[in-house]
C-alpha positions as CSV (number, residue, x, y, z in Angstrom):
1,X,58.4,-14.4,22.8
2,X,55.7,-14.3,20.2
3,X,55.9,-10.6,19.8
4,X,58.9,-10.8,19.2
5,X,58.4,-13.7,16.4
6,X,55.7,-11.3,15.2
7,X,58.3,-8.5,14.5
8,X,61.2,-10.9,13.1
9,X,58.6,-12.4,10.7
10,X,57.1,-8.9,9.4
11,X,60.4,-7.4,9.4
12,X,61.4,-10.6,6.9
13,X,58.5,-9.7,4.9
14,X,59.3,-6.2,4.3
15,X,63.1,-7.3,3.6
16,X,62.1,-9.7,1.1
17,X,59.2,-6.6,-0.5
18,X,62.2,-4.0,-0.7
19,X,64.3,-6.6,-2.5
20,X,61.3,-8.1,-4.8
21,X,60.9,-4.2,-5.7
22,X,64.4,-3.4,-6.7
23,X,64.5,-6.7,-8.2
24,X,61.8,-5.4,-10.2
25,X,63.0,-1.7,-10.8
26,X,66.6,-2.9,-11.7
27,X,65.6,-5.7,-14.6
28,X,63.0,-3.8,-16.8
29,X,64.4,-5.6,-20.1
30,X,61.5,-6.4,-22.5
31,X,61.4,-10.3,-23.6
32,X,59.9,-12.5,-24.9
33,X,59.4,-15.8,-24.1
34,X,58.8,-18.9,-26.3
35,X,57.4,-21.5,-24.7
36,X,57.1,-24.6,-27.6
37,X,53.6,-24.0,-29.1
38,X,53.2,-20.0,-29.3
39,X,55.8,-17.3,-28.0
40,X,54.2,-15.0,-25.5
41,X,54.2,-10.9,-25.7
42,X,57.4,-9.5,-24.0
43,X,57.3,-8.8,-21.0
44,X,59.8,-7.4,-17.9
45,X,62.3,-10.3,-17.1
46,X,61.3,-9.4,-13.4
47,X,57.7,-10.6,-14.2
48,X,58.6,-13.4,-15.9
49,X,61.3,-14.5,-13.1
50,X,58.7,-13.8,-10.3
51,X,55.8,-15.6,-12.2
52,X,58.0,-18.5,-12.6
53,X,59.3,-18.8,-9.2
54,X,55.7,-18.4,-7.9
55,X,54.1,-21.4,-10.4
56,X,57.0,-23.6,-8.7
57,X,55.9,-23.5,-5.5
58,X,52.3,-23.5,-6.3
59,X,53.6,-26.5,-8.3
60,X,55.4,-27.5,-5.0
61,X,52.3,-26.8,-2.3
62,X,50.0,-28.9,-4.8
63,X,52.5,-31.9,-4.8
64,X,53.2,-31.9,-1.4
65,X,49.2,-31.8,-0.3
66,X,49.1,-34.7,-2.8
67,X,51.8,-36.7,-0.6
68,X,50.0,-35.7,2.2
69,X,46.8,-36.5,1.7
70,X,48.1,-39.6,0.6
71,X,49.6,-40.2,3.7
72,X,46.7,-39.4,5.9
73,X,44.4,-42.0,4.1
74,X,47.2,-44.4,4.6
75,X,47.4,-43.7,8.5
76,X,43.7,-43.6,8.8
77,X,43.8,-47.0,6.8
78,X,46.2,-48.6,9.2
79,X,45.1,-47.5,12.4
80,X,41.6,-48.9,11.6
81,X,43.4,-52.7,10.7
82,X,45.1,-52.0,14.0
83,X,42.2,-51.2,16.2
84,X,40.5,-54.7,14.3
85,X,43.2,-56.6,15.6
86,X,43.9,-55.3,18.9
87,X,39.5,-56.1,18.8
88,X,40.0,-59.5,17.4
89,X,43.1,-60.1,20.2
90,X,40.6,-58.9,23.4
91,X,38.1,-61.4,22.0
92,X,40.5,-64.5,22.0
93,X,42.0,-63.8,25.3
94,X,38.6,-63.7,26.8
95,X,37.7,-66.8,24.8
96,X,40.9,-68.4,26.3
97,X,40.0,-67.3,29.5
């Protein structure tokens, strides 16, 4: 099962190459793009399409490891007030013993 995983996956990464390269082949239009403070050199439109889909999910990967970092610390923050009280609950029933 795992091979076979192993081939779907690389397979899907050579499908998504060949179309990222024809992509690129087919939209060779010079532009150039102004962003609101300076207007950059003109580039392909692939490059610019590509870089701009790959900042977004960097954007994406480094606000989702913010969430779940986040999420962590708050899991590691509640478990420790639950072992307290689960402490705190052994030591009255043994006082009420």
């Amino acid at each position: 099962m795992r091979l076979i995983r192993s081939i779907l996956v690389l397979l899907l990464l050579l499908l998504v190459l060949a179309v990222g390269l024809l992509f690129t082949i087919q939209n060779d239009v010079l532009v150039p793009l102004n962003v609101l403070v300076a207007e950059l050199p003109a580039q392909r439109l692939s490059t610019w399409i590509i870089l701009s889909f790959f900042l977004g999910g960097l954007a994406g990967l480094v606000a989702s490891t913010v969430v779940i970092l986040r999420l962590q610390a708050s899991r590691l923050r509640l478990r420790r007030l639950l072992n307290s009280e689960k402490t705190k609950l052994e030591r009255t029933q043994l006082v009420s013993s």
